[in-house]
N, C-alpha and C positions, 0 to 999 in steps of 0.2 A: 337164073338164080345162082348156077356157081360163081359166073363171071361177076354178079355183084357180090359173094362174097369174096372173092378175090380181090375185088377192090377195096373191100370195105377194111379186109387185113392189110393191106399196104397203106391205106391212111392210117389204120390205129398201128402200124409199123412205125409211118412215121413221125406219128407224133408220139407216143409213148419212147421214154429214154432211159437207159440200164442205168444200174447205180452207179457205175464209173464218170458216167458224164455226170449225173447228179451229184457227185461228190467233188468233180470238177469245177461245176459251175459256183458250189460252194464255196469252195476253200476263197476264193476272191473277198467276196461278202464275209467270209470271219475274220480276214484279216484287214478287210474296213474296220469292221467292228472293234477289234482290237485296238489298232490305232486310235481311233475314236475316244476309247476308254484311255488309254493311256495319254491321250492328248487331255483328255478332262482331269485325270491327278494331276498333271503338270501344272495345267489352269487352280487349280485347289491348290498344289502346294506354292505355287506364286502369287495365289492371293492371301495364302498367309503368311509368306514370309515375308507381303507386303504391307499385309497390318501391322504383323510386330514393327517393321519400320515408320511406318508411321504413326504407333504407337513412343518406339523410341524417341522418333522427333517432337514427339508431344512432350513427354519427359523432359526432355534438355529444354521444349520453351516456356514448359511453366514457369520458373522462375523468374525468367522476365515478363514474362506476363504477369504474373502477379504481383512483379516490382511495380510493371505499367500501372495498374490497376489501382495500385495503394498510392502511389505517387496520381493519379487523378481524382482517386479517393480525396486523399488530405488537398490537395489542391480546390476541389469544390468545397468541404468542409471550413477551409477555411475561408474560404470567396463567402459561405452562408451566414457566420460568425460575424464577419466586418459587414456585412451589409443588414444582421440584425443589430450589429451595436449603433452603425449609421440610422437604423429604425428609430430606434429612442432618441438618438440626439438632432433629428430634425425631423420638421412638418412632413407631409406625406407629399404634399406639394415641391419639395426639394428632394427627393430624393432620387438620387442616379441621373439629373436632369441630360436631355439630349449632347451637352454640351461639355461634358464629362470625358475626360480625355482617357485613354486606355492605359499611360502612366499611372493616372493617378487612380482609374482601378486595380491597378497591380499593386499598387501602395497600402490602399484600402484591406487586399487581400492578406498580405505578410504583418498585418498590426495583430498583437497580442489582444490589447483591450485597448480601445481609447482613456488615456491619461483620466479624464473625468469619470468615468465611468468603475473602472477598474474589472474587478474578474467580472466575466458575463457565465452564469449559471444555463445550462442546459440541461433538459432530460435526455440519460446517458447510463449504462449499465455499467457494473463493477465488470473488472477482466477480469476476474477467476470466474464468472459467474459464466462468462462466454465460452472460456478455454473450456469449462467441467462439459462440455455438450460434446465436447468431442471425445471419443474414445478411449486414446491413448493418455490423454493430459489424464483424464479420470480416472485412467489405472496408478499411475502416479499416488494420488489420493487415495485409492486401496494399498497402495505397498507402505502409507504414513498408517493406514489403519493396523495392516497386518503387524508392521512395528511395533505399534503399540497394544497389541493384543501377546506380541511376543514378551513384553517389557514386562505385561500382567499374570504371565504365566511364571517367567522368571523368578517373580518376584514371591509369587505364591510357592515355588516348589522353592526357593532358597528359605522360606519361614518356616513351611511344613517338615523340611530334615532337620532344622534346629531345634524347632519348638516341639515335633511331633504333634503340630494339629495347623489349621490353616489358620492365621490371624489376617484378618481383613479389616485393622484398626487403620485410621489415616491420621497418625499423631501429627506430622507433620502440618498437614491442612487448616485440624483448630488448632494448632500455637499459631500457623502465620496469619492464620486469619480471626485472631482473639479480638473480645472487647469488642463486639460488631454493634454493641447497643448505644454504646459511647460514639462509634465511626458515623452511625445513623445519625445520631443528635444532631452531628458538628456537621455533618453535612446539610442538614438543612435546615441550621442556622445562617450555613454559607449560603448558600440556594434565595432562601428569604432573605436575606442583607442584597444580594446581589439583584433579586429583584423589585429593593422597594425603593432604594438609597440612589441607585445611577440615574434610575429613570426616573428620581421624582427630582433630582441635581437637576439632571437634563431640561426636565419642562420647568420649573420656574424659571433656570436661566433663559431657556427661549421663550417664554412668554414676558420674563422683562427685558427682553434686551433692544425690543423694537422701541419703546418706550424710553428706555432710561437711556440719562443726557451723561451718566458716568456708565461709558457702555465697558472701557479697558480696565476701569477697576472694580467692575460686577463679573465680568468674565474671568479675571485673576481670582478674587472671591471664589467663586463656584469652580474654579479648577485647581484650588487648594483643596477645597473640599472633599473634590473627586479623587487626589492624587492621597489627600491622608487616608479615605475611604481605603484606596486600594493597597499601598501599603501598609497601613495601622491593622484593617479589615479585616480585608479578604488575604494579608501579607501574613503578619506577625500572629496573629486570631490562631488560625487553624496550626499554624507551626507550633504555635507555644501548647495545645492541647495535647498532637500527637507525641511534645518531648515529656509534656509533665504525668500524662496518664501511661507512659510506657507501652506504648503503642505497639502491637508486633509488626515484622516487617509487611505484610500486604497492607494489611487494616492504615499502617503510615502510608502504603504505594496511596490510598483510594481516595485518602483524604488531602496526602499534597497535589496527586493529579487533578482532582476535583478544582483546589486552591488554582492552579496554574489553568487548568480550563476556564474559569469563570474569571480571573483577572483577564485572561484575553478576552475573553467574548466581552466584558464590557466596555474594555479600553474600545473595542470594533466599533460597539454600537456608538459613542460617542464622538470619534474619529468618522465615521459614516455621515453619524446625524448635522454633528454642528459648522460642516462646510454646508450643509442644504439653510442651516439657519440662516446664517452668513450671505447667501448667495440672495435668499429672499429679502433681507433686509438692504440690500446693494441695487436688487431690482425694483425695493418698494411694495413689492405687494401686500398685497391684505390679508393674508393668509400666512399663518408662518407651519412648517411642516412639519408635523407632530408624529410621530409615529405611536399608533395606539399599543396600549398594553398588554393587546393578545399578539400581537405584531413581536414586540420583545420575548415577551413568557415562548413563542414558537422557537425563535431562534436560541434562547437556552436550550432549550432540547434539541434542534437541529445537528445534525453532524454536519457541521462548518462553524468558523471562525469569522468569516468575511459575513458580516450583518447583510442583508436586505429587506424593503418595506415587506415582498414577496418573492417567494421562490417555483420553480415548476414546480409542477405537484400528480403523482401520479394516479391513476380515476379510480382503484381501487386496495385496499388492504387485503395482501394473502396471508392471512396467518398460520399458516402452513409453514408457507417460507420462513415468516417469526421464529416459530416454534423450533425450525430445523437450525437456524442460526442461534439460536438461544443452547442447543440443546448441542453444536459445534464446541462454542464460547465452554462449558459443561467437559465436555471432550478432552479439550486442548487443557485445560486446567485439571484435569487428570493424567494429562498426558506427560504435562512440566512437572508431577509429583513422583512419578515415575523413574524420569530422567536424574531428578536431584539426590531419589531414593539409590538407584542402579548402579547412577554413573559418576555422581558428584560427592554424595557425604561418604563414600568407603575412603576413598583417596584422600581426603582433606580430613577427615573425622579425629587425624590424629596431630593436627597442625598444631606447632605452639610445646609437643612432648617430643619433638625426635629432631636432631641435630644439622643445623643448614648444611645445604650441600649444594653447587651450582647441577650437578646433574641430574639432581631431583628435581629441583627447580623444571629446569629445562622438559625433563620426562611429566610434567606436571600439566604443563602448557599445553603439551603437544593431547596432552590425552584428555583434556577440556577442551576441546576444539570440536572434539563433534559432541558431547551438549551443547556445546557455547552455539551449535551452529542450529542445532534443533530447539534448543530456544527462541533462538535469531526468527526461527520459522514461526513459529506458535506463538512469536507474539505477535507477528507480522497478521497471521491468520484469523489468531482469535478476536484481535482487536480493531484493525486496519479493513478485515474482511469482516467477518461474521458480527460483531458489537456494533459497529458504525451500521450496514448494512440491514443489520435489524431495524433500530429506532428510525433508520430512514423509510424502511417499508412499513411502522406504525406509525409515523409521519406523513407520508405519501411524500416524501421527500425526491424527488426523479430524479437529482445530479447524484448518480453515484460513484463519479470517477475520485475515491479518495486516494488514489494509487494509479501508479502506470505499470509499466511494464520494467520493473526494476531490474530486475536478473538478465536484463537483457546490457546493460549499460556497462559501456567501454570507457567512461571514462565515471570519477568520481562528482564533477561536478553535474551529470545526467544522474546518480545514483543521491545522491542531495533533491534533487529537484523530484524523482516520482518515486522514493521511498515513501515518504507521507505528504501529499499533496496537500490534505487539511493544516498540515503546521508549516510547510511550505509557504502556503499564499499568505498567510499572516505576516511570516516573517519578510518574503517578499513585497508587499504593498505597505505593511504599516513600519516596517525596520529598515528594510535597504531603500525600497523607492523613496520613504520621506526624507530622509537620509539626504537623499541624491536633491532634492528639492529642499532640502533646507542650506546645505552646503553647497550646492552645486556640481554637476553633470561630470566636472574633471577629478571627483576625489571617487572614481568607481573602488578602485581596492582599496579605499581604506572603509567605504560600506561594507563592502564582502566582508573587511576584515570584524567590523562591528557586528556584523550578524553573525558569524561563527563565535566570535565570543560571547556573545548575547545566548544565544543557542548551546553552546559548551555548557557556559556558569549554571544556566536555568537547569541541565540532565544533570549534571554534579554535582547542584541544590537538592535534584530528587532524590538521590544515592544517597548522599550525607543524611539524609535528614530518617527516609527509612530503615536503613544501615544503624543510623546513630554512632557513624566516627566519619571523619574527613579522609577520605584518602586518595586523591585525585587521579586515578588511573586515567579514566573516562577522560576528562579535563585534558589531561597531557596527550593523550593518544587523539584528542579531536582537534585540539588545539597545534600539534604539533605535523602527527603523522599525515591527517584530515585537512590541515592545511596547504602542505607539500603535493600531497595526493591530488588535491582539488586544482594545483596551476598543473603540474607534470604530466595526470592522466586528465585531458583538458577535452572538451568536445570534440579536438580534432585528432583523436586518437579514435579510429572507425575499427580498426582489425579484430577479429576475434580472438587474437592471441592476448589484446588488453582485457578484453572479458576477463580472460585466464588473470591474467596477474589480478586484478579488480577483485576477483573472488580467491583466491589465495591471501591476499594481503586483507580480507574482509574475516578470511577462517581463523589466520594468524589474531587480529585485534579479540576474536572472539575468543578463544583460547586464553589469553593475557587475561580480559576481563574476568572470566569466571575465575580461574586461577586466583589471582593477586586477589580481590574481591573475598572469595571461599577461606582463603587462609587466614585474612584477616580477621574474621567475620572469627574461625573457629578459634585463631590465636586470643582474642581476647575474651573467650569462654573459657580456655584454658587458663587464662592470666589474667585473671582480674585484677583491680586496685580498688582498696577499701575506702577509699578517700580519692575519687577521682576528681582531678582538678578541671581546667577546661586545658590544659597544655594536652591530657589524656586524650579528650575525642580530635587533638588533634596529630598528635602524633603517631605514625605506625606500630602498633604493636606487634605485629610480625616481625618487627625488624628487632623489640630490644625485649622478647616474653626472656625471663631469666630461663625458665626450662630448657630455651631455646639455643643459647648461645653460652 
């Protein structure tokens, strides 16, 4: 027994170990461990100093990626366009046949609208309506509200220390927009003339003109008709009521825009219809193409100028949206009362009593430039966006590109072309393109040059006439400055530094306008003439008020 407890202590001798070797064999094992862990932050901090960099190369390639992107974008868009207008003008049987060369797809793709056809309508959203989804653009439109909440506070605390109590009267509102019962009438006397008289022209001409053996002196007949219609009409009609019933300035803006919308929409529908006449009685058929009377009545209301039998249409009315564009339109027109209250009638309020000076002048300009420029916005918005916009969604109207991307535009002949797309395409298809087709193809600038004068005289017909004096700012600064501007900053001025000038020389015009405009306007409420002749509404009275000079 002893000897096996002898042994049995020399095994558990030797396998039991003092803490020195246990401490030994450790330290090995913790500084594995160690390493281990320090090998793994290594690993972690090199995997994110490897994300931020590929993070950062993601940064520098969006933008050509998204160049890519938009550039195959518009490229398939427009490959969809030329191959819907090729829809309509052949059989289903011809179209894109195997035999079609990849020239003359590419050809197909770069066409605007085929000549016959003219604008091709799409369903298409407005771009504010895109940009407002995204965040930033929509704080934007909080900093125009906050403004304008600052403008009504202003306004209230500069009454409340004069007056000692709050006046919330809008004098200015019903003077400009007096007589609204008279503006209602003439409007839809205009409305009714326009649509009984074009379209009943229209179809007796085409229903005798298959028939009759004197077809060039029934057509001359019915296009004197049309032509006195429109000047006698829908010209001299509504002009002469807003000069003789003393119209105030908006109640004149509603009724001469009105006047100038519906001369164009009819001259479209006619211009549209009577090449289809034309076309059918060249090919004989037995049918001549009439377009029905809810067909026209839609297109007066439509927001567009360019006629069609039909337009896309969108599958339901939100009138929500209505409501909230209606209720914009509401906004903005408190917004310019504001503006003219704040910023426009102090400075001018006394034009016509106090002694020319060139540095008034000048300090006059410079400090109408930002109304001149917030107006520029709120009409831009309330009318181009929010009014058009409306009637198209109780419409179910689906083209809503009545505007591009203006503010974006380097050069001024881009900022002509997607400022108002609606007045745009009129003037482009029925003023410069016939133009080019009646003269031919080698007189391009003296077209251009007809549609800007076309374009000038029509805005400085509407001035003059709600103004009630002539004074041709607008006229000279479009005619002159807008001309110049149009070959110099040309489409092939891309840099963003033309942006700059583009929108400098756009604040400057706006400046001038209100200025020159404001002074006149208050010079001859200061200086009347008791016996005004017609040399009066044309001559500047700013320039000879006796007070004045």
């Amino acid at each position: 027994m002893a000897g096996e407890d002898c042994v049995r202590k020399r095994q558990s001798g030797s396998t039991s170990k003092s803490p020195e070797s246990e401490e030994t064999q450790r330290r090995p094992e913790n500084e594995r461990s160690f390493q281990n862990a320090s090998n793994g932050r290594v690993d972690v901090d090199h995997a994110i100093t490897r994300k931020m960099q590929l993070i950062a190369e993601a940064e520098q390639l969006k933008p050509v990626f998204m160049k890519e992107v938009d550039s195959h974008f518009t490229e398939f868009v427009n490959s969809l366009v030329a191959k819907s207008a090729l829809l309509d003008s052949s059989s289903p049987a011809s179209l894109f046949p195997a035999s079609c060369s990849e020239k003359e797809l590419h050809r197909a793709k770069t066409l605007r609208a085929p000549p016959e056809h003219g604008k091709i309508f799409t369903a298409r959203r407005s771009l504010l309506d895109e940009l407002f989804e995204v965040s930033h653009i929509r704080t934007i439109y909080h900093m125009f509200i906050a403004l304008l909440i600052v403008f009504i506070l202003s306004t209230l605390l500069v009454d409340f220390i004069d007056e000692g109590r709050l006046v919330l009267g809008f004098d200015l509102l019903v003077f400009v927009f007096g007589k609204f019962p008279v503006v209602f009438c003439t409007w839809l006397c205009m409305f009714s003339a326009t649509v009984i008289i074009p379209y009943n022209l229209f179809v007796w001409w085409a229903q005798g003109h298959c028939s009759s053996s004197h077809r060039r002196i029934r057509s001359f007949f019915y296009g004197m008709l049309f032509t006195l219609f429109q000047t006698a009409g829908l010209g001299f009609g509504p002009t002469y009521i807003a000069v003789s019933y003393a119209l105030p300035p908006a109640s004149r803006f509603i009724v001469i825009l009105e006047q100038v919308r519906l001369v164009m929409k009819a001259h479209s529908f006619v211009r549209e219809n009577v090449p289809r006449v034309l076309s059918s009685v060249k090919d004989k058929s037995s049918t001549v193409p009439i377009p029905r009377i809810s067909q026209y009545l839609y297109f007066l209301f439509a927001p567009t100028l360019i006629y069609r039998d039909n337009y896309p249409r969108s599958p339901v009315i939100r009138w929500g949206y209505v409501a909230t564009k209606f209720a914009q339109v509401l906004g903005s027109l408190f917004y310019a009362y504001y503006i003219f209250v704040r910023l426009c009638i102090p400075q001018f309020l006394n034009s016509g009593q106090e002694t020319f000076n060139l540095r008034g002048l000048v300090l006059r300009i410079f400090n109408s430039i930002l109304p001149g420029v917030l107006i520029l916005f709120l009409v831009f918005f309330a009318f181009l966006h929010c009014w058009l916009n409306a009637f198209a969604e109780m419409l179910r109207f689906a083209d809503r590109m009545f505007y591009k991307d203006w503010w974006n535009s380097t050069s001024y002949a881009n900022y002509y072309r997607t400022w108002n797309v609606v007045v745009h395409d009129w003037l482009y298809y029925y003023a410069y393109r016939d133009f080019l087709w009646f003269f031919g193809k080698k007189f391009k600038a003296a077209a251009m040059l007809s549609v800007f004068t076309v374009s000038a005289a029509v805005h400085e017909y509407v001035l003059s006439i709600c103004f009630g004096f002539f004074y041709p700012v607008l006229f000279c600064l479009f005619m002159c400055f807008g001309m110049v501007f149009n070959f110099i900053l040309n489409d092939r001025r891309k840099g963003p530094i033309w942006n700059v000038i583009m929108w400098t020389s756009l604040f400057l015009g706006q400046g001038v306008i209100i200025c020159l405009y404001s002074q006149e306007w208050y010079a001859r409420c200061h200086c009347p003439m008791e016996n005004p002749t017609f040399l009066y509404y044309l001559k500047p009275r700013s320039w000879s008020c006796p007070m004045k000079m």
